[in-house]
C-alpha positions as CSV (number, residue, x, y, z in Angstrom):
1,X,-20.7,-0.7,-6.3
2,X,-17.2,0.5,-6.8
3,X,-16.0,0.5,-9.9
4,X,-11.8,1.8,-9.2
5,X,-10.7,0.1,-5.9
6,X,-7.2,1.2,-4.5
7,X,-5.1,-1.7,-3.2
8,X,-2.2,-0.9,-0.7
9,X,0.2,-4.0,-0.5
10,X,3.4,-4.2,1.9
11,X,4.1,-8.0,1.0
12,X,2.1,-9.0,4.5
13,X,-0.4,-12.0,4.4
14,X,-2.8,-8.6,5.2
15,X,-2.6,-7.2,2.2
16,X,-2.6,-10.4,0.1
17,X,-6.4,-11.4,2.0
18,X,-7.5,-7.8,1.5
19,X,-6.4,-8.0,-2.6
20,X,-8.8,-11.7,-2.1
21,X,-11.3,-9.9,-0.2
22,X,-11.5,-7.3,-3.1
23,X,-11.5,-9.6,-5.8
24,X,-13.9,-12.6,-4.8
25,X,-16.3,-9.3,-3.8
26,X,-16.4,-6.6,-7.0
27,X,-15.1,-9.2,-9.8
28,X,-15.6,-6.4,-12.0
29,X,-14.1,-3.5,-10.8
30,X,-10.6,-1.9,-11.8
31,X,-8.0,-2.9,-9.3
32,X,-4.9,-1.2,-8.9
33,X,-2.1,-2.0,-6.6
34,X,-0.3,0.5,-4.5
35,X,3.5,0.0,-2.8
36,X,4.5,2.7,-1.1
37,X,8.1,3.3,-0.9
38,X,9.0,4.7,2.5
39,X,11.8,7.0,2.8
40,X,11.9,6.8,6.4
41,X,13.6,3.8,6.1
42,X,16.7,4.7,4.2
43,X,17.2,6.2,7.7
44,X,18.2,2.6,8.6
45,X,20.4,1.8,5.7
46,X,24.2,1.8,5.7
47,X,25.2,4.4,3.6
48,X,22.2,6.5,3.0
49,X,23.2,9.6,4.4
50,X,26.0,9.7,1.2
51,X,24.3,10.9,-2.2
52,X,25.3,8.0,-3.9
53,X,23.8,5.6,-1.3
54,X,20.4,7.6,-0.7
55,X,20.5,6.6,-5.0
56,X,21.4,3.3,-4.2
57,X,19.5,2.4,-1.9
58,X,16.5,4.2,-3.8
59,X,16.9,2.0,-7.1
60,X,17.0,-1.1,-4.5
61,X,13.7,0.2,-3.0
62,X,12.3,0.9,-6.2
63,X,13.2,-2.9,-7.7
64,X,12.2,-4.2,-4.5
65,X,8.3,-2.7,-4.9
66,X,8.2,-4.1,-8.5
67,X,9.3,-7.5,-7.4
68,X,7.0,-7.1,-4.6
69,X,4.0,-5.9,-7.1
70,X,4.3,-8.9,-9.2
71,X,4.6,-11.2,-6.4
72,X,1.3,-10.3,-5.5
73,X,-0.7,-10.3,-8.4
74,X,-2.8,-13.6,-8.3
75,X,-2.2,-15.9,-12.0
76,X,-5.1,-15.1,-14.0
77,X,-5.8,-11.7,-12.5
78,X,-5.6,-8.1,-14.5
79,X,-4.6,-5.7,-12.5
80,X,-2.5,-2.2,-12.7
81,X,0.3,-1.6,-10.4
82,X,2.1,1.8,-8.9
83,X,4.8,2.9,-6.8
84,X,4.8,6.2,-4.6
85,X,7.2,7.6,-2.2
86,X,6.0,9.1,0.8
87,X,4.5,8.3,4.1
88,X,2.3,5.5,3.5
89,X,-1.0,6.6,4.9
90,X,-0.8,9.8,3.4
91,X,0.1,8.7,-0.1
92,X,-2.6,6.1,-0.3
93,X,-5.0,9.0,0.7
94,X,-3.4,11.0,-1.9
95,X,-3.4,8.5,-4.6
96,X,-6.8,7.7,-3.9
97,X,-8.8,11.2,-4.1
98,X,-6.0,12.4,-7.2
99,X,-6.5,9.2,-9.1
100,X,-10.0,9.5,-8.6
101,X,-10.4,5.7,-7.2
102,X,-13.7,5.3,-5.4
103,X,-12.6,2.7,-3.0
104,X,-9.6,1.6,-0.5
105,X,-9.5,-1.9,0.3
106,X,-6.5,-3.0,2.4
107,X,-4.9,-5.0,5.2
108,X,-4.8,-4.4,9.1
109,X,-2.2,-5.8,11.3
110,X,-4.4,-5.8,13.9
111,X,-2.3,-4.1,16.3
112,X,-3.9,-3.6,19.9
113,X,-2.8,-1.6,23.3
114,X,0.6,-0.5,23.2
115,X,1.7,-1.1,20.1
116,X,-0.7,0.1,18.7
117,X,-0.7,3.4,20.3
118,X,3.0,3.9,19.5
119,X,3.8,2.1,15.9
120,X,0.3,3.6,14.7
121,X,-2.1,2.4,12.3
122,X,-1.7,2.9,8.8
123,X,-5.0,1.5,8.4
124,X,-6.4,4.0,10.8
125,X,-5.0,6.7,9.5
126,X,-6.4,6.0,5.9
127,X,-9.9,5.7,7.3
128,X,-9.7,8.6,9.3
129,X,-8.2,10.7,6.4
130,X,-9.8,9.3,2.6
131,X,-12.5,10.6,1.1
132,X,-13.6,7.6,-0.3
133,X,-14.9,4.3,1.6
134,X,-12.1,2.2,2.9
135,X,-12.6,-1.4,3.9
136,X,-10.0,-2.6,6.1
137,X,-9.8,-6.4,6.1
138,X,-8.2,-8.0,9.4
């Protein structure tokens, strides 16, 4: 029974029924929520290519995943909440093995064909990658 379970939330109704999922299933165990801030998408932003608007629009990002965090977290619930920068299926496999969590439980989109094959899966890539059991909840 897993006593540290990593949560990966992205503010979709996914993530909200896998943090659910995880709760109504190890009542017990240590939940931690994870936002991943993805710097691919300052790429997008108007004036992120200046220093001062990359740090902009950082601090936005950065207010935006606490926001999101606490959004999330159900009234009544204790849980612990962090923010990492990266590329999201990387950094929750990261987070996971160096915070020595001993399970991932988090949303698919349920992506198929197409769409699939060219956004990729964040969800598949954590399964393929983690080295700790990963339940993905559709």
């Amino acid at each position: 029974m897993p006593k540290r379970i990593l949560i990966p939330i992205d503010g979709s109704p996914q993530s909200a029924e896998a943090l659910e999922f995880a709760l109504a299933e190890w009542p017990d165990a240590e939940l931690t929520l994870l936002h991943v801030i993805n710097p691919v998408e300052a790429a997008s932003s108007p004036g992120a290519g200046v220093p001062s608007g990359a740090e902009q629009w950082f601090e936005n990002a950065k207010a935006d995943s606490e926001t999101l965090l606490a959004e999330a977290t159900p009234p009544g619930a204790t849980v612990s909440t962090m923010t990492e920068v990266g590329r999201p299926a990387q950094a929750i496999v990261e987070v996971a093995e160096e915070a020595g969590f001993d399970h991932i439980v988090m949303g698919s989109h349920g992506r198929t064909g197409v769409s699939r094959i060219i956004l990729g899966s964040v969800a598949e890539a954590v399964v393929r990658n983690a080295t700790v059991p990963a339940t993905v909840v559709r």
